[in-house]
One Martini backbone bead per residue (centre of mass of N, CA, C, O) as a GRO file, in nm:
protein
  199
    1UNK     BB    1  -0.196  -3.760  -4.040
    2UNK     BB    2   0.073  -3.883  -4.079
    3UNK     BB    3   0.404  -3.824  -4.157
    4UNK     BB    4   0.671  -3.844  -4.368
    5UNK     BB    5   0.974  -3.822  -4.394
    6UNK     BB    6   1.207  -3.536  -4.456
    7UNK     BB    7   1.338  -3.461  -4.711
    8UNK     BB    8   1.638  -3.272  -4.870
    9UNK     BB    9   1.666  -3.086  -5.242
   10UNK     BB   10   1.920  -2.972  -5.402
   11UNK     BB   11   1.875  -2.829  -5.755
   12UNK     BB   12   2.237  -2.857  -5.921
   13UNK     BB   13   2.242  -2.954  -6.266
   14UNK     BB   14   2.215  -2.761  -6.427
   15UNK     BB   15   2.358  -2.569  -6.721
   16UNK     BB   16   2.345  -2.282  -6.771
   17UNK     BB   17   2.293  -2.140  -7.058
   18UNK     BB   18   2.241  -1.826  -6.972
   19UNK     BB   19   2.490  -1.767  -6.759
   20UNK     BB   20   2.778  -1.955  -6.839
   21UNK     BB   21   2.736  -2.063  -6.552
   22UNK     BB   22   2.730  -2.216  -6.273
   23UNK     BB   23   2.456  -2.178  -6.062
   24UNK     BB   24   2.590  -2.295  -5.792
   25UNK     BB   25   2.846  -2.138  -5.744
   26UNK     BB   26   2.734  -1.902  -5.667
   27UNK     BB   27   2.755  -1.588  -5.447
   28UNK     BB   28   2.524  -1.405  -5.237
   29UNK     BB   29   2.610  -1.492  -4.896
   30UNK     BB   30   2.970  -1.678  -4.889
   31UNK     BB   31   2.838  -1.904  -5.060
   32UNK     BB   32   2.762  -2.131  -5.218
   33UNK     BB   33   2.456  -2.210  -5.317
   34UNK     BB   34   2.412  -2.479  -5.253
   35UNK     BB   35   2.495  -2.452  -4.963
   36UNK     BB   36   2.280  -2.290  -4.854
   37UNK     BB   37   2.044  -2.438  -4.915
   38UNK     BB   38   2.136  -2.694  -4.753
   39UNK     BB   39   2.157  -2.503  -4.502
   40UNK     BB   40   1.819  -2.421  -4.472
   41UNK     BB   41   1.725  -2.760  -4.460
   42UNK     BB   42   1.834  -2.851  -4.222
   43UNK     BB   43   1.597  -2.715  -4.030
   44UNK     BB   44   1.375  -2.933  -4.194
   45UNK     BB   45   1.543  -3.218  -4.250
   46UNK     BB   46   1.682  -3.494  -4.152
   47UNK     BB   47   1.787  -3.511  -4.486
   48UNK     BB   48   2.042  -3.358  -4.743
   49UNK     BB   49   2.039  -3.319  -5.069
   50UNK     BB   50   2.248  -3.315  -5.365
   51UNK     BB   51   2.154  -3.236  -5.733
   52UNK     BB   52   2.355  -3.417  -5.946
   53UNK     BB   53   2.608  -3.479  -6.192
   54UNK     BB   54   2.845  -3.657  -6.189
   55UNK     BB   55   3.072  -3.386  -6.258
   56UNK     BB   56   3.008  -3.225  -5.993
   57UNK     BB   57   3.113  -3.359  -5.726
   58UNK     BB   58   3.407  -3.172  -5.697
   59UNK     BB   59   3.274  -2.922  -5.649
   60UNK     BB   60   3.203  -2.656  -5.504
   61UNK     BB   61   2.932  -2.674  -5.288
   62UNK     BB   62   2.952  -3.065  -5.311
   63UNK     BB   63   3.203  -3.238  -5.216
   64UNK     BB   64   3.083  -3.214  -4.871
   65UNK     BB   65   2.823  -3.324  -4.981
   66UNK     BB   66   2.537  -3.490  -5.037
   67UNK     BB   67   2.467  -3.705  -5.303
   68UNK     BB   68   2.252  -3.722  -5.591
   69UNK     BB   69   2.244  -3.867  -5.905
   70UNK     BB   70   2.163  -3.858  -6.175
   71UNK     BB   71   1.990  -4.090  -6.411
   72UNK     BB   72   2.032  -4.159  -6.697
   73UNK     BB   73   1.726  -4.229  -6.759
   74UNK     BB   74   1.707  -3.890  -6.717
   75UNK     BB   75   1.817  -3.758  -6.895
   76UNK     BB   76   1.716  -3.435  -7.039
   77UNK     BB   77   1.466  -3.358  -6.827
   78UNK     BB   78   1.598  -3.181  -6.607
   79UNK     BB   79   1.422  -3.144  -6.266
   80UNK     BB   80   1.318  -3.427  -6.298
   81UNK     BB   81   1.577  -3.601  -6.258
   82UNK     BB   82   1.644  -3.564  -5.968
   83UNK     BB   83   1.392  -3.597  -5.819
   84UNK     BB   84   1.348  -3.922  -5.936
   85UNK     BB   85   1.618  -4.016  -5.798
   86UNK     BB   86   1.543  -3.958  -5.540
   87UNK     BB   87   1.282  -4.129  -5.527
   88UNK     BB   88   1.458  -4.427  -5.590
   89UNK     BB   89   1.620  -4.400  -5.317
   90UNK     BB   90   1.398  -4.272  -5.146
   91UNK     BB   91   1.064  -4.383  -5.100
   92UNK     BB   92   0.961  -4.321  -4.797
   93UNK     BB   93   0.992  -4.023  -4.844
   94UNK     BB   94   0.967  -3.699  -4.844
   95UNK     BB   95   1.043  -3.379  -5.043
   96UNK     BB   96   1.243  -3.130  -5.039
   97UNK     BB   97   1.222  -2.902  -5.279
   98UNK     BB   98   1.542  -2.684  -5.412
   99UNK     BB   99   1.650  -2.431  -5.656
  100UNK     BB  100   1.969  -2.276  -5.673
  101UNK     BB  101   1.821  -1.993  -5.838
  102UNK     BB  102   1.719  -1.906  -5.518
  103UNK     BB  103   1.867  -1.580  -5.336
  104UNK     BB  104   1.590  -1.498  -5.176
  105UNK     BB  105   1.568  -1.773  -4.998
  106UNK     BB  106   1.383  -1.779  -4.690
  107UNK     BB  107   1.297  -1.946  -4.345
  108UNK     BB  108   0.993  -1.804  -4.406
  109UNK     BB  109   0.919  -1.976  -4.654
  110UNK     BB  110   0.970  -2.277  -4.542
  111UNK     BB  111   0.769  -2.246  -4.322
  112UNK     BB  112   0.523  -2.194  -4.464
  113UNK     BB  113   0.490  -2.444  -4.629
  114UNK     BB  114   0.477  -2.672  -4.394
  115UNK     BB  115   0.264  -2.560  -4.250
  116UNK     BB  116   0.054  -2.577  -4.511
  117UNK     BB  117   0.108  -2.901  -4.575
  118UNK     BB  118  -0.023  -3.167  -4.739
  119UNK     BB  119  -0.005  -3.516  -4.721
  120UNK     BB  120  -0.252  -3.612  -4.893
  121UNK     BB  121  -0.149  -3.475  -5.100
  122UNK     BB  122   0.091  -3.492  -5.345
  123UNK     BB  123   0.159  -3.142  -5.323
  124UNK     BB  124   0.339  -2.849  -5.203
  125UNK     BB  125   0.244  -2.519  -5.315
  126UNK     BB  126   0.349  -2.199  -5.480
  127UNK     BB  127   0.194  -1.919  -5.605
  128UNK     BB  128   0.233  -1.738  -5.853
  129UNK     BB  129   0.339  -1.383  -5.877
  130UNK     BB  130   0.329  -1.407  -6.200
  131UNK     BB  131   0.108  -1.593  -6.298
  132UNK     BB  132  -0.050  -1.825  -6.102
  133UNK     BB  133   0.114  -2.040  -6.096
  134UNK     BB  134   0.301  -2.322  -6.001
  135UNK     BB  135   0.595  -2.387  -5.762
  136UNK     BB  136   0.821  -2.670  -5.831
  137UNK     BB  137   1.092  -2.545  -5.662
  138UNK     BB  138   0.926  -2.497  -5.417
  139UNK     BB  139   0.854  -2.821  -5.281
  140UNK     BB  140   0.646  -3.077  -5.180
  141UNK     BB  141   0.676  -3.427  -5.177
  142UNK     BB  142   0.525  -3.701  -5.188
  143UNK     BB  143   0.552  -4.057  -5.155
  144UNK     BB  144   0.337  -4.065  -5.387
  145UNK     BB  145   0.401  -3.917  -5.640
  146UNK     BB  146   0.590  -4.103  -5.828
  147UNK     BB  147   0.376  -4.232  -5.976
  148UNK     BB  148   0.240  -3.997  -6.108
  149UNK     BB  149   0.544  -3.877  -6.199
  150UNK     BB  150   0.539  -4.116  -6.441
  151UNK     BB  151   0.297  -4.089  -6.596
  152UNK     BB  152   0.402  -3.841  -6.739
  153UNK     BB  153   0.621  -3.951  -6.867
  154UNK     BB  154   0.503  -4.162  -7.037
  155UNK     BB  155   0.386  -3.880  -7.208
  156UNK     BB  156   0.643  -3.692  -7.221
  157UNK     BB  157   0.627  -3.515  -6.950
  158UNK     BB  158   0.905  -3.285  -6.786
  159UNK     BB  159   0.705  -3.028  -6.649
  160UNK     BB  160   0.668  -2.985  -6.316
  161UNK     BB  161   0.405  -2.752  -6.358
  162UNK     BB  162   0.248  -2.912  -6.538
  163UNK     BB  163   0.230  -3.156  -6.300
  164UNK     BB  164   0.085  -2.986  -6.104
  165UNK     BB  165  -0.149  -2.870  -6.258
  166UNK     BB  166  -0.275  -3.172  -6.336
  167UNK     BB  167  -0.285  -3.237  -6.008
  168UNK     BB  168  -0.310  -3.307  -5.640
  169UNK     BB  169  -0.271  -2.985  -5.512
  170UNK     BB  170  -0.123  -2.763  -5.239
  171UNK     BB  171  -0.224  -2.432  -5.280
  172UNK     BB  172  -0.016  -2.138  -5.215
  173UNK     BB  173   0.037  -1.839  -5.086
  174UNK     BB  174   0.241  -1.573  -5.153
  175UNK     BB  175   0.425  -1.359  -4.855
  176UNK     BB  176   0.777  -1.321  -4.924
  177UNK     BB  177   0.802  -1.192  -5.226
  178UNK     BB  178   1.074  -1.264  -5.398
  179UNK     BB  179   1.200  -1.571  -5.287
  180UNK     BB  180   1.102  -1.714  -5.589
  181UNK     BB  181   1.300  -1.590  -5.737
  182UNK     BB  182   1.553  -1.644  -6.034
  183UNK     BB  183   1.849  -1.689  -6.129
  184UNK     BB  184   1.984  -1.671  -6.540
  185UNK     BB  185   2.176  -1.445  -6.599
  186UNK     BB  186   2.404  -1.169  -6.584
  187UNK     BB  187   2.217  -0.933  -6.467
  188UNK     BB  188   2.043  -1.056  -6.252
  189UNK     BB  189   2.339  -1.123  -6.058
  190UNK     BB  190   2.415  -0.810  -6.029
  191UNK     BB  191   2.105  -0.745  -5.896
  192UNK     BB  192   2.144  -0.930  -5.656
  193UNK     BB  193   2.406  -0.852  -5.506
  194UNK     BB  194   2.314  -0.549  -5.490
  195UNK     BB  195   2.083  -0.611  -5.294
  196UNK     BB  196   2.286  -0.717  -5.090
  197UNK     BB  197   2.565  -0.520  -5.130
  198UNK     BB  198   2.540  -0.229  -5.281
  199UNK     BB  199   2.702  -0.328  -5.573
   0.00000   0.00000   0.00000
């Protein structure tokens, strides 16, 4: 089965509540997260867009970067807002989904994701190593998806993980130990910072 074009989607549109702080704007590479993740990306997909806000637009690591903003009528249902928005800009491909508050995520995790990824099902996604459950937002979404995760969404249901769990999707084992993990309060991000630069 051909597979059909790739988009990539860096998910920045959250509000951080727990943060205090946009947690797209973190660096923890030398540059904002938002621009890493997109940079990513880029090796792995014809086009990449910033999801976000539309207040966000000319954020440092956005205003220079292409972006597909919430629609309206998804305000408030968290990143399916984003998901969902970019399925409607552009239906005719796949989009590799990636959320900007994972700064362990690394070229070795996305490639092999896309190697295993299958394009039959809804989407291919890997098993959290901590749960066990679907990790929606480090995830290839099939342009077949879009009808399926609208058809949740009209029974009330806004949470990626739901949705993929109660799917037809390709899940697959996690091999490269934390790079899903995702960082939420300022002590996480303290934990990382040290992580990477040893202070």
């Amino acid at each position: 089965m051909e597979k059909p074009l790739l988009y990539g989607l860096v998910l920045s549109g959250g509000r951080s509540t727990r943060m205090h702080t946009d947690k797209s704007l973190l660096a923890y590479h030398g540059k904002p997260q938002t621009q890493y993740c997109y940079d990513l990306l880029q090796s792995y997909c014809q086009r990449v867009f910033v999801s976000n806000r539309r207040d966000q637009a000319n954020l440092p690591g956005h205003k220079t970067l292409a972006q597909i903003h919430d629609q309206k009528k998804y305000q408030d249902i968290g990143p399916l807002a984003g998901i969902l928005s970019a399925m409607e800009k552009y239906p005719g491909v796949a989009w590799l989904v990636l959320a900007c508050d994972l700064p362990y995520m690394n070229a070795k995790t996305l490639e092999d994701l896309l190697k295993k990824r299958n394009p039959e099902r809804m989407a291919t996604a890997y098993i959290s190593r901590h749960d066990g459950l679907p990790e929606p937002l480090c995830a290839v979404y099939e342009k077949k998806s879009n009808q399926g995760i609208l058809k949740f969404l009209k029974q009330g249901i806004v949470c990626p993980r739901h949705i993929l769990i109660h799917s037809d999707c390709e899940l697959i084992q996690q091999n490269q130990g934390i790079a899903l993990d995702n960082v939420n309060t300022k002590e996480e991000y303290r934990q990382a910072k040290k992580s990477f630069h040893g202070r």
